[in-house]
N, C-alpha and C positions, 0 to 999 in steps of 0.2 A: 504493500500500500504506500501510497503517498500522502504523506500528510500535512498541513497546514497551522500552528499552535499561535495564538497570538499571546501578549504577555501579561499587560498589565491588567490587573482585575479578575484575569485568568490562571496565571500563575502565582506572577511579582505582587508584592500587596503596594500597588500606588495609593489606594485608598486613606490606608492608616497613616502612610506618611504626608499625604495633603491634612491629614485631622489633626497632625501631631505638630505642622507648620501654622495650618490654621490658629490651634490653639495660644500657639506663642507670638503669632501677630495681631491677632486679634483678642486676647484676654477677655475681653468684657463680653463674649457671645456666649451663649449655652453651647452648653458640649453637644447636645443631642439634636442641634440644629449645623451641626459641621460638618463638610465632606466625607461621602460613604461611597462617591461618583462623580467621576467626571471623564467627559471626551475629550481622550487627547485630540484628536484632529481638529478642537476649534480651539484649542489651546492658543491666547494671545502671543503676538510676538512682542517681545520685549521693548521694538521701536514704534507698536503699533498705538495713535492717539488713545487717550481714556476713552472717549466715543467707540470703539472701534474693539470694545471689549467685546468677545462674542458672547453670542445668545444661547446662554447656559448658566443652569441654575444648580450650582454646588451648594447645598445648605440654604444658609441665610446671608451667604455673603453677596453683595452688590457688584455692577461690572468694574469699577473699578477697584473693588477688595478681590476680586478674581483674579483681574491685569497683578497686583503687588503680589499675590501668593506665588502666581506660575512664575511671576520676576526671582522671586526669594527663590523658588526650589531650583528655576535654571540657572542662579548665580552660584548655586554653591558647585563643590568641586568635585565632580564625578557622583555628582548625584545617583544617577541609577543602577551605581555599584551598589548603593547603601538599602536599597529595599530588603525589606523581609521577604519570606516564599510563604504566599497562604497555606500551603498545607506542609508545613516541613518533611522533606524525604519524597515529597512524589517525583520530582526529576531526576532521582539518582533511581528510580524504580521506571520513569519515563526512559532513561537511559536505556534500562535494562533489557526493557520491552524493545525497543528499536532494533537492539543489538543484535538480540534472543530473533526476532523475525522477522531481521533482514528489510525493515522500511524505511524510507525515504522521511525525514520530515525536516520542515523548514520552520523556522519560529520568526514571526512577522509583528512587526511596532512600529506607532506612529509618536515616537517619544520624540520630542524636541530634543534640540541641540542645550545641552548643560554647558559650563565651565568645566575646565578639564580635557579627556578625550572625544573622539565622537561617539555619539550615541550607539553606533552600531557596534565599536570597540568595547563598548561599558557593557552593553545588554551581552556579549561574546563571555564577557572575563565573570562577571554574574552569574552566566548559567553554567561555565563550569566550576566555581567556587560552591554551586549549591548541587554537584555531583551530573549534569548535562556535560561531558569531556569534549565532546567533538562536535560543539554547535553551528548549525547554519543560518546566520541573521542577517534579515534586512528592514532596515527603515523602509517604510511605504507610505504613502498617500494620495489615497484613492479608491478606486471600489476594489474592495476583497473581491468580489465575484468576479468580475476582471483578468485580476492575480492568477487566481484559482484555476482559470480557464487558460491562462496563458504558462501556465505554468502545469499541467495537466494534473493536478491533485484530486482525491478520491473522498478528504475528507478534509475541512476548517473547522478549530475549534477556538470559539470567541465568546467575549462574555456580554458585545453590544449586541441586539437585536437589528440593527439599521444594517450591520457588518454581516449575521448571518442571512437579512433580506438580499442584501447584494449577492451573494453567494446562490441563494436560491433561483435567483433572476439572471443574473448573465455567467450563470457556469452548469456546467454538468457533474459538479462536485455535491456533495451534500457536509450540512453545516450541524455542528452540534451548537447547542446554546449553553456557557456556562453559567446561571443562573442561580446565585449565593442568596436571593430575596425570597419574598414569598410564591411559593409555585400558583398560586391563583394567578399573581399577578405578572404572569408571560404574557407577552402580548397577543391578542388573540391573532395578530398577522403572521406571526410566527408557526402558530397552528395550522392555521389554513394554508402554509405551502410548505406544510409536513415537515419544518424544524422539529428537532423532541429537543428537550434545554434536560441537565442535568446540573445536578448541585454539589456534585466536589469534584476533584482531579480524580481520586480513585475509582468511583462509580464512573466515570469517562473512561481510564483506562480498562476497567472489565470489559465493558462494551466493545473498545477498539480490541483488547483480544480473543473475545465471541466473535466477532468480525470476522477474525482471521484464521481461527481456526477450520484446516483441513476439510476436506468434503460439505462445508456447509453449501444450501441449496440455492439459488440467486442468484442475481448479479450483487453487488454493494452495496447498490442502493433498496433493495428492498432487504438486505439482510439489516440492515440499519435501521430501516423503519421496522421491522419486526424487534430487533433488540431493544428499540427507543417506546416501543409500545405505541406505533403511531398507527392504528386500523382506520377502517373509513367508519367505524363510530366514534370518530375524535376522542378515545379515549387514550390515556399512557399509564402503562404499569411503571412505576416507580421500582427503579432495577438497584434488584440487591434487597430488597424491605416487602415485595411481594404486594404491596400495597396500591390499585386502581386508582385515582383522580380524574375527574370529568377532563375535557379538553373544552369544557365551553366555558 
């Protein structure tokens, strides 16, 4: 298989560290109103006017407490070495899996440029300090489905919904959804062009090696939509827990 892994939100925990910047720029805000998300790809540039803050709502902060935050974390120095890994230990088991059967995967970010190295140098040295040895990375911006097509991959796994829409629409790949919130609230567009979103790295990786294992029946993509529990009663069995949830 060929596969496609995005990072921040899906692997990297960018989240914590926008809440842990937030908090110390902004003191006087509630904690439970601070970044838990945000899109890199409208990420401001650091020359771009206050006006010119993009149309993105992190917490409670305003466009221009947006513009000072992303300034703060691209000023510091090698920022993107410094994230956490949401699940500790699943890329050095991601590794393993690759190794073990022989697939292709690319890891794809649309992380702005930090102080320091380049972006794609820091996201490289990152995922083999968290046990990824032999990573293949590229900055991107633009449609994943695009990417995917051009690049002939089998599978994208992301944790924006807009990113596994493009996938759905201009590739013949199929998209997982990493999906850390409440499973009611996936988008129902996601459903109806047979996204299934899962909620940790390891329930992802089960999947991808149900996948792949020998003799299974199908092409990919319907092995996929059988593992994801995606039927045409829009229902998904939540894999690993046995447990059915509506799809509507």
């Amino acid at each position: 298989m060929r596969l496609g892994f995005d990072l921040d939100g899906t692997i990297a925990d960018l989240h914590g560290a926008l809440a842990l910047e937030a908090r110390q720029l902004f003191p006087d805000l509630d904690p439970a109103v601070l970044p838990n998300s945000a899109a890199l790809d409208t990420a401001p540039s650091p020359d771009a006017p206050d006006n010119d803050a993009p149309a993105l709502s992190i917490g409670a902060l305003s466009p221009r407490q947006q513009k000072e935050l992303w300034n703060a974390v691209c000023g510091r120095e090698n920022f993107w070495e410094s994230l956490a890994e949401i699940e500790p230990g699943s890329l050095k088991r991601l590794y393993q899996m690759v190794m073990d059967h022989r697939w292709e995967l690319l890891f794809m970010t649309s992380r702005p440029e930090s102080q320091g190295e380049r972006a794609q140098i820091q996201s490289h040295r990152w995922l083999v300090k968290h046990g990824y040895l032999t990573p293949a990375v590229v900055v991107v911006h633009g449609s994943r489905g695009k990417i995917c097509s051009a690049l002939h991959l089998d599978v994208l796994v992301d944790d924006r919904p807009e990113n596994c829409l493009d996938v759905a629409i201009d590739s013949s790949a199929r998209a997982i959804l990493m999906w850390r919130g409440d499973a009611g609230k996936v988008p129902g567009s996601a459903r109806q062009l047979g996204i299934g979103s899962v909620s940790t790295m390891d329930e992802c990786m089960n999947i991808l090696e149900q996948l792949d294992k020998p003799g299974s029946e199908g092409g990919v993509i319907d092995r996929l939509k059988r593992l994801l529990g995606l039927g045409s009663s829009g229902r998904r069995r939540d894999a690993g827990r046995g447990q059915v949830t509506s799809g509507r």
